[in-house]
C-alpha positions in Angstrom: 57.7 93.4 2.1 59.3 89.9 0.6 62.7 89.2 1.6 63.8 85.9 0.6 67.5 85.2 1.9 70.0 82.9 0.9 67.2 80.4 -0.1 68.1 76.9 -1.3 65.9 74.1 -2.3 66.9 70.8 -3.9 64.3 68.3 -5.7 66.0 65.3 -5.2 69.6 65.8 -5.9 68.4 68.6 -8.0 69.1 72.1 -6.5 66.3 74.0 -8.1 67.1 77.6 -6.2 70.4 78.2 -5.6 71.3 80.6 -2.5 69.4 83.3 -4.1 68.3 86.6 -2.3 66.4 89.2 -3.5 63.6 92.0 -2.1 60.1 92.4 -2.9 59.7 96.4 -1.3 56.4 97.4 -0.8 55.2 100.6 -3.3 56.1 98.6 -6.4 55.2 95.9 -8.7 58.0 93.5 -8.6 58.7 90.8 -11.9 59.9 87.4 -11.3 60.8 86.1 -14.5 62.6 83.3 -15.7 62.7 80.7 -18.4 60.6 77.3 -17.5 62.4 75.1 -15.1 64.7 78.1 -13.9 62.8 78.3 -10.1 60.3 80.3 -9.7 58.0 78.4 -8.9 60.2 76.4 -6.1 61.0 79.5 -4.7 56.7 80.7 -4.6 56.2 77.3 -3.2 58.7 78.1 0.0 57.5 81.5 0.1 53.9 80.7 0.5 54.5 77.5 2.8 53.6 75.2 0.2 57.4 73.8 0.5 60.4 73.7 3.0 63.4 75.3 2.1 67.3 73.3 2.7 68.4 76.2 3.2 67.7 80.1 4.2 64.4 81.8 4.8 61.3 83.5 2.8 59.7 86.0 5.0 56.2 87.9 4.6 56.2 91.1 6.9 59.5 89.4 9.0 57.4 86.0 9.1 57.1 82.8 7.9 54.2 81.7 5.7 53.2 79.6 8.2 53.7 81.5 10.7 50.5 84.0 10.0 47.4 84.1 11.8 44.4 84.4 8.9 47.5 84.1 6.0 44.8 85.2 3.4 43.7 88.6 4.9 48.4 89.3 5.0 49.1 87.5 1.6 47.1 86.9 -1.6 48.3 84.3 -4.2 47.6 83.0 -7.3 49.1 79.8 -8.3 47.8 77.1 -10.6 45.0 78.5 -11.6 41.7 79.5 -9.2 41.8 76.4 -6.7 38.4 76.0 -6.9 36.5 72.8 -6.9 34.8 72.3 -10.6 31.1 70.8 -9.2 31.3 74.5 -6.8 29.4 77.8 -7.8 32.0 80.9 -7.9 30.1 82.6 -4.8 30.1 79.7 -2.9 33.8 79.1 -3.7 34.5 82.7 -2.1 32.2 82.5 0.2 33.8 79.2 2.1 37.2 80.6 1.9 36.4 83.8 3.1 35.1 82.1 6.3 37.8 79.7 6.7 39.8 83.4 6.8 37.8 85.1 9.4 37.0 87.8 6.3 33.6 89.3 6.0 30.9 87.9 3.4 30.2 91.1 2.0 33.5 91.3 0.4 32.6 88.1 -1.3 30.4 90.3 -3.7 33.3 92.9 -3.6 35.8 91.0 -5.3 33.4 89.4 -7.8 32.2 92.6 -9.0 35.9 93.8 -9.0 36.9 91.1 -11.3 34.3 91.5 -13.3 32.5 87.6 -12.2 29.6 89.0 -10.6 26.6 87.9 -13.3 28.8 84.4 -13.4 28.9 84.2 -9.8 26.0 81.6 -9.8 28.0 79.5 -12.2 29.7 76.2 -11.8 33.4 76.5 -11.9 33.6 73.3 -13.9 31.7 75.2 -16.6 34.5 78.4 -16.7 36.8 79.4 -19.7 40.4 80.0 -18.7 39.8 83.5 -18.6 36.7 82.8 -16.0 38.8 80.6 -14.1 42.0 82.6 -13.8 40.0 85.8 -12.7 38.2 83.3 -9.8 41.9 82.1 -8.7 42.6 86.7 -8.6 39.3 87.6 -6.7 39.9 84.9 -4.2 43.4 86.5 -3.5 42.1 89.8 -3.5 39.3 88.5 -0.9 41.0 89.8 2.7 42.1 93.1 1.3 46.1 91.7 1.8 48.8 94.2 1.6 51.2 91.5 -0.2 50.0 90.2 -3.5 52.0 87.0 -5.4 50.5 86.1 -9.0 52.0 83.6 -11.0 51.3 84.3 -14.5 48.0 86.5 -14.2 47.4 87.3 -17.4 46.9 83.7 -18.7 43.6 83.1 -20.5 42.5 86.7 -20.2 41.3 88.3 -23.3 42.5 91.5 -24.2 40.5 93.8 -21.7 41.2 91.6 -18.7 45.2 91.9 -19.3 44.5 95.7 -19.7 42.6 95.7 -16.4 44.9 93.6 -14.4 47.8 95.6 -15.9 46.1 98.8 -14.6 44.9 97.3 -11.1 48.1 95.8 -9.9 49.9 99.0 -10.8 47.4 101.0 -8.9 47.1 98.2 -6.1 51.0 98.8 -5.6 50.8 102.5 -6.2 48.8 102.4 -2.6 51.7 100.8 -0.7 51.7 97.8 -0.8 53.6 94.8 -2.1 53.3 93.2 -5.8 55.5 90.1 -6.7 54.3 88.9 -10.3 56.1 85.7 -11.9 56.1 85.7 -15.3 58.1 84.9 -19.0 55.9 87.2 -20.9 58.5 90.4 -21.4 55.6 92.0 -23.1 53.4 92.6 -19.7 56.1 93.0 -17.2 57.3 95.7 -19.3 54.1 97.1 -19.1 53.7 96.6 -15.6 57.2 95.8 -13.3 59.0 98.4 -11.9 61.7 96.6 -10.2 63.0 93.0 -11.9 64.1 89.8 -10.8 65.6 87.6 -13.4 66.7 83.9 -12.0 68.1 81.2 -14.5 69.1 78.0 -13.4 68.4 78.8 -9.9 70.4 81.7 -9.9 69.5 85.7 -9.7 71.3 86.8 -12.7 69.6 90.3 -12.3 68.0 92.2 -9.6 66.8 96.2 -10.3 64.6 98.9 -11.8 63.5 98.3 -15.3 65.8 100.9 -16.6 68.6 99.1 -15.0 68.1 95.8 -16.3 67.6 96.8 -20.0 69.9 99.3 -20.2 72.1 98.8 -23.1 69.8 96.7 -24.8 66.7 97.2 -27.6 63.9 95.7 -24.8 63.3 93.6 -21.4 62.5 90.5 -23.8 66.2 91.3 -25.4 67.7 91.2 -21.9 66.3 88.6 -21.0 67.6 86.4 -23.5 71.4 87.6 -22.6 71.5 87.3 -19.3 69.7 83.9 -19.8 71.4 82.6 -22.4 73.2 79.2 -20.9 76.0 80.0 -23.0 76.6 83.2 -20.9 78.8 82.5 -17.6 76.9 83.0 -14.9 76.8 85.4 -11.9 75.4 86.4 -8.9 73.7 89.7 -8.7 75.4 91.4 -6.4 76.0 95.2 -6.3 78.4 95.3 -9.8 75.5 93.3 -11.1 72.9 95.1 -10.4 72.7 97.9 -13.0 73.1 95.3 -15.6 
């Protein structure tokens, strides 16, 4: 699972995440969200040892980020878009990373046909459409089979059958134990898709539990949202009177 605990980061003399805790359990996908600037993203960046925390931990399994041996075949991630070098071919994109991972080739043709790349796979990456690219950046974190998946915003650029498909696969990939943490502000998909919610606002967890929980008493998640949000609203922890919302 995810446990981040007590986690603090400060940009500057910004604090961007402030002492925030919260669980990613494995059997579930999990929903980040947050309005922009509210960190998420800070607290992805600590998580996947792309940042240090001030204070606090982010642990993968009971580890640190950098403290796993092969990280991509433990964790998948998806940040910024597919990471790939614009003059490389999508195959030989995979193909290098899954070395650099220890992670057999053949799974190179796995994840392409999985995401649906495989007749593009011979393709520059330069010459990809949003939609191309952001399925590239998901099949390389799918490439060593990890049992913890974090995806920030997904479904950006997909048409219409790719956010049906990833809709369907992360809720399957979870549905075989293991662990989905998916940062998002589009109330629409994690609707769809979350089982459990997060919901941070100015680098607070306002609200932590199911999706029954954190609507209930309002029309819909994107209503919800947009209370417990709402700067005007005083702010509060999550903690166990919070968490039914």
């Amino acid at each position: 699972m995810i446990d981040i605990t007590t986690l603090t980061k400060r940009h500057g003399k910004k604090v961007a995440v402030d002492n925030i805790s919260f669980t990613a359990a494995a059997g579930r996908v999990t929903g980040f969200l947050g309005p922009n600037g509210a960190g998420k993203s800070s607290t992805l960046r600590v998580l996947l040892g792309l940042d240090s925390a001030d204070a606090g931990t982010a642990l993968i399994g009971g580890r640190p980020y950098r403290e796993l041996r092969n990280p991509l075949r433990t964790v998948g991630s998806l940040l910024d878009g597919s990471g790939a070098h614009r003059s490389r071919t999508a195959r030989a994109h995979l193909s290098w990373v899954a070395r650099s991972n220890g992670i057999r080739q053949c799974r190179v043709d796995e994840v392409l046909d999985l995401t649906g790349l495989s007749d593009a796979a011979g393709k520059r990456v330069g010459k990809y459409s949003l939609g191309m690219g952001q399925r590239l950046g998901i099949a390389t974190a799918l490439l060593g089979e990890p049992e913890v998946l974090v995806l920030d915003e997904p479904v950006n650029g997909l048409d219409p059958e790719g956010i049906r498909w990833i809709r369907r696969f992360l809720t399957e990939y979870a549905a075989g134990g293991r662990t989905v943490l998916v940062s998002s502000h589009l109330m629409s998909e994690m609707a769809e898709t979350a089982t459990h919610l997060v919901v941070i606002t100015a680098g607070r967890v306002v609200a932590d539990g199911s999706l029954a929980e954190v609507t209930a008493g309002h029309a819909s998640l994107e209503d919800a949202f947009f209370a417990l949000t709402d700067p005007l609203t005083p702010a509060k922890d999550a903690g166990p009177e919070a968490r039914a919302c």
